[in-house]
DOROTOR-806907 format. One record per residue: residue number from 1; residue in one letter; x, y, z of N, C-alpha, C in turn. Coordinates in nm, 2 decimals, always signed. Last residue first. Example, Ala and Ser with C-alpha at 12.3 -4.5 7.8 and 13.67 -1.06 7.14 Angstrom:
REM DOROTOR-806907
<pt><pos>2</pos><code>S</code><n_c1>+1.28</n_c1><n_c2>-0.22</n_c2><n_c3>+0.71</n_c3><ca_c1>+1.37</ca_c1><ca_c2>-0.11</ca_c2><ca_c3>+0.71</ca_c3><c_c1>+1.29</c_c1><c_c2>+0.00</c_c2><c_c3>+0.79</c_c3></pt>
<pt><pos>1</pos><code>A</code><n_c1>+1.32</n_c1><n_c2>-0.57</n_c2><n_c3>+0.78</n_c3><ca_c1>+1.23</ca_c1><ca_c2>-0.45</ca_c2><ca_c3>+0.78</ca_c3><c_c1>+1.32</c_c1><c_c2>-0.33</c_c2><c_c3>+0.78</c_c3></pt>
This chain:
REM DOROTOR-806907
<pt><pos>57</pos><code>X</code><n_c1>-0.54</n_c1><n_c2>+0.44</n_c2><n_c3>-0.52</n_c3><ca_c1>-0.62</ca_c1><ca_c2>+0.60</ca_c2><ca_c3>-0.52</ca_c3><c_c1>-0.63</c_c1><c_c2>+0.65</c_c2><c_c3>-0.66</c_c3></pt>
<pt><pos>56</pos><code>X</code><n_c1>-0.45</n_c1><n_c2>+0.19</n_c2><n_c3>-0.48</n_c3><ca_c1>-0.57</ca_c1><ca_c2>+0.21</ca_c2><ca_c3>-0.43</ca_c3><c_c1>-0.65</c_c1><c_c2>+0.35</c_c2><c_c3>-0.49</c_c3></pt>
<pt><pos>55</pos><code>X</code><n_c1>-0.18</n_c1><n_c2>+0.20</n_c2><n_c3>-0.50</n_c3><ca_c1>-0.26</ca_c1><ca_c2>+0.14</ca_c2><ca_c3>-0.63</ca_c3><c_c1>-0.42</c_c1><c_c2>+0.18</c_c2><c_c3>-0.60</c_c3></pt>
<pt><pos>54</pos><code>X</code><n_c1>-0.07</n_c1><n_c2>+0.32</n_c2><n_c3>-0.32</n_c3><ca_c1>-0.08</ca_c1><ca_c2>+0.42</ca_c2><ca_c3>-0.45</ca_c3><c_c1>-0.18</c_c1><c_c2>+0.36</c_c2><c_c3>-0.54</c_c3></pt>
<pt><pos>53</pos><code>X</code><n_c1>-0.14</n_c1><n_c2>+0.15</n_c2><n_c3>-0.11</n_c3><ca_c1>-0.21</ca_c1><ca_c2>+0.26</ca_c2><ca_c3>-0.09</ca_c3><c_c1>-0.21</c_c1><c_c2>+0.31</c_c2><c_c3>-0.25</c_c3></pt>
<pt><pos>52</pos><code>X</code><n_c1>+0.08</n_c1><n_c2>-0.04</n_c2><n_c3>-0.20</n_c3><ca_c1>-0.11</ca_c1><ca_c2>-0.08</ca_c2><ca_c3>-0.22</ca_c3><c_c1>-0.18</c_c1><c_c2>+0.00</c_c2><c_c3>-0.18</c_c3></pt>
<pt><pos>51</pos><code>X</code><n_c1>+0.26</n_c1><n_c2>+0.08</n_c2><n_c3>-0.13</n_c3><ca_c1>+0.24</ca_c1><ca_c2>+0.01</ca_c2><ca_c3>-0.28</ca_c3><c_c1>+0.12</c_c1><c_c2>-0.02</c_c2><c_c3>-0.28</c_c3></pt>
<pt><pos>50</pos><code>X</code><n_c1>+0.24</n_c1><n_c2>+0.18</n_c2><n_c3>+0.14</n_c3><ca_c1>+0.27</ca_c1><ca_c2>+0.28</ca_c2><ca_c3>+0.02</ca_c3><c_c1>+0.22</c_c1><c_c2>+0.19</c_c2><c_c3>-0.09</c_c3></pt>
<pt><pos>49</pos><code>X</code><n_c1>+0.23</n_c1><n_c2>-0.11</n_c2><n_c3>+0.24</n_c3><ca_c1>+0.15</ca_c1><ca_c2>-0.02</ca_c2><ca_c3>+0.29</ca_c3><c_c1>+0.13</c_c1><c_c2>+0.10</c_c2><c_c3>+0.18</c_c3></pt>
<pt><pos>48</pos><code>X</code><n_c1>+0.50</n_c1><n_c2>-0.19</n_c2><n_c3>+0.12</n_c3><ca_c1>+0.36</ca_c1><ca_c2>-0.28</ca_c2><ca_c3>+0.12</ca_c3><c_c1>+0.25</c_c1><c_c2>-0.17</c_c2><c_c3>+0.15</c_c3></pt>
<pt><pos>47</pos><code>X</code><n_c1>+0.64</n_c1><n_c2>-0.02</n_c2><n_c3>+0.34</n_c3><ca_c1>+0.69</ca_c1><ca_c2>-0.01</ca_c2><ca_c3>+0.20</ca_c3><c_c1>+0.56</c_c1><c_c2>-0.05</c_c2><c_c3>+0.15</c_c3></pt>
<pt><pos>46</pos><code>X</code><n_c1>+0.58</n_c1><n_c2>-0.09</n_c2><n_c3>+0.61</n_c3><ca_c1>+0.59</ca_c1><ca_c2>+0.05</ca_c2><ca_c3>+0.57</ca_c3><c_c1>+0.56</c_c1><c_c2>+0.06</c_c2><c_c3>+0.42</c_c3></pt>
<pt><pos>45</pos><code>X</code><n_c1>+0.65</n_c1><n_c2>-0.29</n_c2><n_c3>+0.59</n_c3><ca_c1>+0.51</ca_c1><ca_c2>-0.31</ca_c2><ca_c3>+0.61</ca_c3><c_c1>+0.52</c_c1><c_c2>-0.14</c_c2><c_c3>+0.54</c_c3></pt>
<pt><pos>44</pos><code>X</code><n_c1>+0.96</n_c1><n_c2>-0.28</n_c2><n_c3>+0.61</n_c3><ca_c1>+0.87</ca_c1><ca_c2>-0.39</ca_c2><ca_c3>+0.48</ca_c3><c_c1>+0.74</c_c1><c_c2>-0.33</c_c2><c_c3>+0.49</c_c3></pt>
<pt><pos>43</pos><code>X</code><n_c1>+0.98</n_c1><n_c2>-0.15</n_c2><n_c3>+0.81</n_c3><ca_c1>+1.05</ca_c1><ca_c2>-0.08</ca_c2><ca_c3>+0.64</ca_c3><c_c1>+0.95</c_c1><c_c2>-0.18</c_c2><c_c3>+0.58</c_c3></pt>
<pt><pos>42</pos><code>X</code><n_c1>+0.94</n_c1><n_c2>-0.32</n_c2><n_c3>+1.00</n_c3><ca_c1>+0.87</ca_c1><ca_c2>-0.22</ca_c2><ca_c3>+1.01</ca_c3><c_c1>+0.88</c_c1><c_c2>-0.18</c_c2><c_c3>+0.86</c_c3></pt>
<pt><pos>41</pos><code>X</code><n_c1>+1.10</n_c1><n_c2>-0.52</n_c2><n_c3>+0.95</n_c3><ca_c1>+0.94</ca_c1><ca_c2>-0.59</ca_c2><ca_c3>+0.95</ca_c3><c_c1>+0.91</c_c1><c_c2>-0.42</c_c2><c_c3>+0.92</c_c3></pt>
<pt><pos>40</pos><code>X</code><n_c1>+1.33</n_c1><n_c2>-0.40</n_c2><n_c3>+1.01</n_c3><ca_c1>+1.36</ca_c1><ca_c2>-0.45</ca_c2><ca_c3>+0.85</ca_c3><c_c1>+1.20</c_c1><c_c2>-0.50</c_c2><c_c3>+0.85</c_c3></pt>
<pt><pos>39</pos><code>X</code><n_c1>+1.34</n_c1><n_c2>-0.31</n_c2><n_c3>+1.31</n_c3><ca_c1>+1.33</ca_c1><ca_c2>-0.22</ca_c2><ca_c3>+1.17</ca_c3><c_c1>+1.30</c_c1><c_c2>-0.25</c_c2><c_c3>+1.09</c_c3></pt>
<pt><pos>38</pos><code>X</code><n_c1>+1.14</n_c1><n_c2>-0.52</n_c2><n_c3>+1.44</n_c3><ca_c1>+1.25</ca_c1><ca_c2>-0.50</ca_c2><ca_c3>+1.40</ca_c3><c_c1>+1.23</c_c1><c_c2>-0.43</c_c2><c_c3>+1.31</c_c3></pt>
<pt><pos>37</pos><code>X</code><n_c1>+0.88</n_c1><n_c2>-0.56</n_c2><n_c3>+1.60</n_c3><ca_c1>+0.99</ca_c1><ca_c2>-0.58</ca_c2><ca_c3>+1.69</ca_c3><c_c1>+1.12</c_c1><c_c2>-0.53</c_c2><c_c3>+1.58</c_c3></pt>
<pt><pos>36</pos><code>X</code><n_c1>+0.59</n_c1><n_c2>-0.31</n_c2><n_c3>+1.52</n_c3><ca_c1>+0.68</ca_c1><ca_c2>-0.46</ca_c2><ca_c3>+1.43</ca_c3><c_c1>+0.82</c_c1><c_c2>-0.46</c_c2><c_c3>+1.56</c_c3></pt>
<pt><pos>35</pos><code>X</code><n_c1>+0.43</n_c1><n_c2>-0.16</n_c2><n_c3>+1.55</n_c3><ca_c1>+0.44</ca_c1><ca_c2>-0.22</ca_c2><ca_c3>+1.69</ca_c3><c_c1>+0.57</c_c1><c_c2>-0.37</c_c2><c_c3>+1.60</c_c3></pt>
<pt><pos>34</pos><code>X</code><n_c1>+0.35</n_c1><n_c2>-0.02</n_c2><n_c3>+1.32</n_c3><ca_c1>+0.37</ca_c1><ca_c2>+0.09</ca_c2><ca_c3>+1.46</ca_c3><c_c1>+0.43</c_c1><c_c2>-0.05</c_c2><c_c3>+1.55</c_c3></pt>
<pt><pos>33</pos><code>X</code><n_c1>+0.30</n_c1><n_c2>-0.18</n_c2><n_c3>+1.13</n_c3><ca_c1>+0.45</ca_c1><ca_c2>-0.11</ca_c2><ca_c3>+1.12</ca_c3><c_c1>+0.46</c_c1><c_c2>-0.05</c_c2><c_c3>+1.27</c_c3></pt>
<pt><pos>32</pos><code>X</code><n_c1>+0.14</n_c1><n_c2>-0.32</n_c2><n_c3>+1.17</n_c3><ca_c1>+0.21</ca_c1><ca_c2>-0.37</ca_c2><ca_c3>+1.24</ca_c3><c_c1>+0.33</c_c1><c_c2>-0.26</c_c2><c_c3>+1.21</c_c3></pt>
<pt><pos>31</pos><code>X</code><n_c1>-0.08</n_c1><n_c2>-0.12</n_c2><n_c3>+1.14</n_c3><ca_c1>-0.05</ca_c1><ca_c2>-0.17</ca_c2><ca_c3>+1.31</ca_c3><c_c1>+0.02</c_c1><c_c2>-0.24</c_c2><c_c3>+1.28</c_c3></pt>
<pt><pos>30</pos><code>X</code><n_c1>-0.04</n_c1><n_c2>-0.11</n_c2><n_c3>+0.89</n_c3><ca_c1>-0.04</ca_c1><ca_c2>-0.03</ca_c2><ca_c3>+0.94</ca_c3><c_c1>+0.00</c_c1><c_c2>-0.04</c_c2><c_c3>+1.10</c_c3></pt>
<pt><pos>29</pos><code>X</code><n_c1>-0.11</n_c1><n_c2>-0.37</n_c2><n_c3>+0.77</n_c3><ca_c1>+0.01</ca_c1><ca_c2>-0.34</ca_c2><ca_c3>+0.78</ca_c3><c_c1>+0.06</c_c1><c_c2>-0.20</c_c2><c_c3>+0.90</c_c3></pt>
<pt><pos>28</pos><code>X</code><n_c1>-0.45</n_c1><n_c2>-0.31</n_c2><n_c3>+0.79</n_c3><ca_c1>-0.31</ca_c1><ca_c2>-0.44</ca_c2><ca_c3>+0.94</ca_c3><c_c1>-0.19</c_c1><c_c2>-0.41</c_c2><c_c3>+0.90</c_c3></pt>
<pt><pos>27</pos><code>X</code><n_c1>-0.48</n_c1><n_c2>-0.14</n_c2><n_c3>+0.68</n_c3><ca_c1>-0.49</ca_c1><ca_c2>-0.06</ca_c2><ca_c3>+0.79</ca_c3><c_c1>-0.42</c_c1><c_c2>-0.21</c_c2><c_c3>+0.84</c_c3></pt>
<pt><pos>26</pos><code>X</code><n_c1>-0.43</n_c1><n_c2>-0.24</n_c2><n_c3>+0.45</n_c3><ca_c1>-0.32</ca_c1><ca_c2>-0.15</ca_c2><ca_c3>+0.42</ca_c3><c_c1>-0.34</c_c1><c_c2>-0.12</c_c2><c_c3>+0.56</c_c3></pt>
<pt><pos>25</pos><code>X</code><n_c1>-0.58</n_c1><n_c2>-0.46</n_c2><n_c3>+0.43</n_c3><ca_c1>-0.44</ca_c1><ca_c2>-0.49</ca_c2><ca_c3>+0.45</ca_c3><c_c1>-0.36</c_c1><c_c2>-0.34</c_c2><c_c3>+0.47</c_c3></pt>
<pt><pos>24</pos><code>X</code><n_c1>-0.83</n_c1><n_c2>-0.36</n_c2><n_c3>+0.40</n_c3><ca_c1>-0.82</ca_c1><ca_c2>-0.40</ca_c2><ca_c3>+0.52</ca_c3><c_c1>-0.69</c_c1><c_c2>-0.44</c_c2><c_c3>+0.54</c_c3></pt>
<pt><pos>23</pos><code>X</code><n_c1>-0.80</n_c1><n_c2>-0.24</n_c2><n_c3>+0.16</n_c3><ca_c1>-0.78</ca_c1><ca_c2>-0.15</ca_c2><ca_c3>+0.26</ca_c3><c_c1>-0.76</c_c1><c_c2>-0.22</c_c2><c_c3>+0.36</c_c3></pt>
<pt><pos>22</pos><code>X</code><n_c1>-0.79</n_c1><n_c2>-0.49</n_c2><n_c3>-0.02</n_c3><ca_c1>-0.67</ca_c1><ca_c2>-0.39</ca_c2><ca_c3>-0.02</ca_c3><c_c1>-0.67</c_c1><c_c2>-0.32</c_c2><c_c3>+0.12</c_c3></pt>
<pt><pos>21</pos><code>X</code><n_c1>-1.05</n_c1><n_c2>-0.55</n_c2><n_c3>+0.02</n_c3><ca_c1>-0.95</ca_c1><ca_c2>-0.66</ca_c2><ca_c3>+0.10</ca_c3><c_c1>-0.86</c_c1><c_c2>-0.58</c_c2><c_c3>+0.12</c_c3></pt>
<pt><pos>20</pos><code>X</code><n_c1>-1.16</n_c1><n_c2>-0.38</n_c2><n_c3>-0.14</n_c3><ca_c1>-1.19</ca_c1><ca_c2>-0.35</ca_c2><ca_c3>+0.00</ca_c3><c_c1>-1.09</c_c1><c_c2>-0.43</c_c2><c_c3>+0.11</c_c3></pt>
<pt><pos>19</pos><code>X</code><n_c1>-1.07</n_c1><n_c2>-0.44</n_c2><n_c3>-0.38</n_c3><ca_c1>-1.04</ca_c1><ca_c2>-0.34</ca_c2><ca_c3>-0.28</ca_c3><c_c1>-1.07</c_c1><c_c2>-0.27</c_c2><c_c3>-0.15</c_c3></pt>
<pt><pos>18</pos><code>X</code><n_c1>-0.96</n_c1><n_c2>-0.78</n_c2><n_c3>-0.37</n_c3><ca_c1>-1.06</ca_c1><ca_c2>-0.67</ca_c2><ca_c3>-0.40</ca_c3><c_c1>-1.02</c_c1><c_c2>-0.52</c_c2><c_c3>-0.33</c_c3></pt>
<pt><pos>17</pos><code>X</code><n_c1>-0.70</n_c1><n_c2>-0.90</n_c2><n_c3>-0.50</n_c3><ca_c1>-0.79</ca_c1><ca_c2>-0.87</ca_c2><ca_c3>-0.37</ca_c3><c_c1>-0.83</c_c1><c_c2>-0.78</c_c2><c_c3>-0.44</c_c3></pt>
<pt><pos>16</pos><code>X</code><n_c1>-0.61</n_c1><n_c2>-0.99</n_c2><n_c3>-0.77</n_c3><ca_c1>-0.63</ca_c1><ca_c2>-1.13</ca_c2><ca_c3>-0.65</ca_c3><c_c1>-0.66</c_c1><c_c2>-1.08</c_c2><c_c3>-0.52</c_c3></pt>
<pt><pos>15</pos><code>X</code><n_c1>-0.67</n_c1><n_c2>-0.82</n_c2><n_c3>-1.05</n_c3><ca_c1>-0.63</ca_c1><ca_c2>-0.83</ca_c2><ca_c3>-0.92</ca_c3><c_c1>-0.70</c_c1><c_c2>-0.92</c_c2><c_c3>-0.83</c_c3></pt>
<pt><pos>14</pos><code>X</code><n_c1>-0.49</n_c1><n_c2>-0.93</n_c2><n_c3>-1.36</n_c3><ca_c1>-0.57</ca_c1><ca_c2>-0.97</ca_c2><ca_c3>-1.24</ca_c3><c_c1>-0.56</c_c1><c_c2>-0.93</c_c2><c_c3>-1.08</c_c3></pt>
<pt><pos>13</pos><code>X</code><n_c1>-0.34</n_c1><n_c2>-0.85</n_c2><n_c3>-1.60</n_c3><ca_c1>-0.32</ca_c1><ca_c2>-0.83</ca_c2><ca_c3>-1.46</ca_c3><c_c1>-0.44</c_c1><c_c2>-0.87</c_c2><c_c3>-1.43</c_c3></pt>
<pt><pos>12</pos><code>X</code><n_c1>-0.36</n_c1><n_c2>-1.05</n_c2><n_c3>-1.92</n_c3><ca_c1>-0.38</ca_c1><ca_c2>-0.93</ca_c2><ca_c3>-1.82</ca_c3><c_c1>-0.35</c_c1><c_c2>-0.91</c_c2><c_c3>-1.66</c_c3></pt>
<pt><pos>11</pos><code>X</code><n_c1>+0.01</n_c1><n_c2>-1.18</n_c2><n_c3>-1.81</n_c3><ca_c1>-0.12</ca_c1><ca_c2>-1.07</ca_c2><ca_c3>-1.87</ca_c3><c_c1>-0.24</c_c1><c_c2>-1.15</c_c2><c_c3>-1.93</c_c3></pt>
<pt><pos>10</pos><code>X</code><n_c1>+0.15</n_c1><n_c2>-1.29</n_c2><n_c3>-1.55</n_c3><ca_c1>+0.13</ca_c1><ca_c2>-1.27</ca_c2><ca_c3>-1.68</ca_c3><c_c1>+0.00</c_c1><c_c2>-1.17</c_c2><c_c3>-1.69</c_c3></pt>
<pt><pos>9</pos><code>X</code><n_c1>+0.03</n_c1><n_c2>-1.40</n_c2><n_c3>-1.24</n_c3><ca_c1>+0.16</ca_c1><ca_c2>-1.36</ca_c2><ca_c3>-1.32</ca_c3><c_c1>+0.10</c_c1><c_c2>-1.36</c_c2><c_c3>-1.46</c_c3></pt>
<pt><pos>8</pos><code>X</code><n_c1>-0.23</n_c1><n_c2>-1.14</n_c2><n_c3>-1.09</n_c3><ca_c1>-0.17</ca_c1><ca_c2>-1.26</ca_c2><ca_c3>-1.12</ca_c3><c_c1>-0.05</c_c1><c_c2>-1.26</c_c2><c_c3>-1.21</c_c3></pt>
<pt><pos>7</pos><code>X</code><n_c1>-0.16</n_c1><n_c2>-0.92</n_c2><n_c3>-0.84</n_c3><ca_c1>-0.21</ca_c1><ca_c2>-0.97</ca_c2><ca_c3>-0.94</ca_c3><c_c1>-0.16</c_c1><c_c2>-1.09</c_c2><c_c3>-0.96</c_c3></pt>
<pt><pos>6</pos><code>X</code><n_c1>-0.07</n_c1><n_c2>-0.91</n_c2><n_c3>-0.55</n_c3><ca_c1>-0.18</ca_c1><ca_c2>-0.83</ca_c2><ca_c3>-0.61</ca_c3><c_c1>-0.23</c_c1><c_c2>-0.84</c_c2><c_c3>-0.72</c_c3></pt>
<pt><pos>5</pos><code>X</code><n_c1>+0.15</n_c1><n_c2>-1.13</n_c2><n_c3>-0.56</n_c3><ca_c1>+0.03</ca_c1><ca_c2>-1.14</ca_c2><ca_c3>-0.48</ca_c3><c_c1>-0.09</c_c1><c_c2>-1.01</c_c2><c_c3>-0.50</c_c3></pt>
<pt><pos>4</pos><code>X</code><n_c1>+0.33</n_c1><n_c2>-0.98</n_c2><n_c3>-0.73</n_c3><ca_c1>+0.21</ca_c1><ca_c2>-1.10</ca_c2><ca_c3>-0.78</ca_c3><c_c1>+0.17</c_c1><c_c2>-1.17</c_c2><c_c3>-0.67</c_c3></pt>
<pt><pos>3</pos><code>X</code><n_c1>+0.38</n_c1><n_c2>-0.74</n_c2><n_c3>-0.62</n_c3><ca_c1>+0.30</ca_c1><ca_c2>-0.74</ca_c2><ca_c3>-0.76</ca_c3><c_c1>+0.23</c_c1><c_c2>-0.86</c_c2><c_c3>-0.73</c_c3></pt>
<pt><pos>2</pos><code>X</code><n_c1>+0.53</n_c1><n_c2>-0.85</n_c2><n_c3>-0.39</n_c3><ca_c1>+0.40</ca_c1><ca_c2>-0.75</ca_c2><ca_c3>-0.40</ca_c3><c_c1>+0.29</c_c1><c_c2>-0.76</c_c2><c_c3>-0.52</c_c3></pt>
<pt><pos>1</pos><code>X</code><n_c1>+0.76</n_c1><n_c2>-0.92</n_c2><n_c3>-0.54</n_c3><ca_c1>+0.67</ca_c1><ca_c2>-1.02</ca_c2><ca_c3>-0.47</ca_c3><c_c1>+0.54</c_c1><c_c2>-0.96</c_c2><c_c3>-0.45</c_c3></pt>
C-alpha cells in the first residue's frame, strides 16, 4: 500500500510526493511512532518511516 501512495499504479513510477512532502512525512511519522497508543500504529509508522527514508537517500 506504501508503494502506491508513493507512486502511481503501473509504469512508469510516478512519484505522487515530492521530496520535500517525503521528509515532512517521515518527521510526522516520526512523532507519531514516539507517542502512537498501540504497538501495531507504532510498528506501522516505524516501518513507512524506514520505506520512505531508504527511498529518500
Amino acid at each position: 500500500m506504501l508503494n502506491e501512495l508513493l507512486y502511481g499504479s503501473g509504469e512508469p513510477r510516478l512519484p505522487l510526493l515530492t521530496g520535500d512532502e517525503a521528509r515532512a512525512l517521515v518527521i510526522l511519522l516520526g512523532a507519531l511512532e514516539e507517542v502512537a497508543p498501540s504497538e501495531g500504529v507504532r510498528l506501522a509508522a516505524g516501518d513507512m518511516r524506514f520505506r520512505i527514508g531508504s527511498r529518500l537517500a
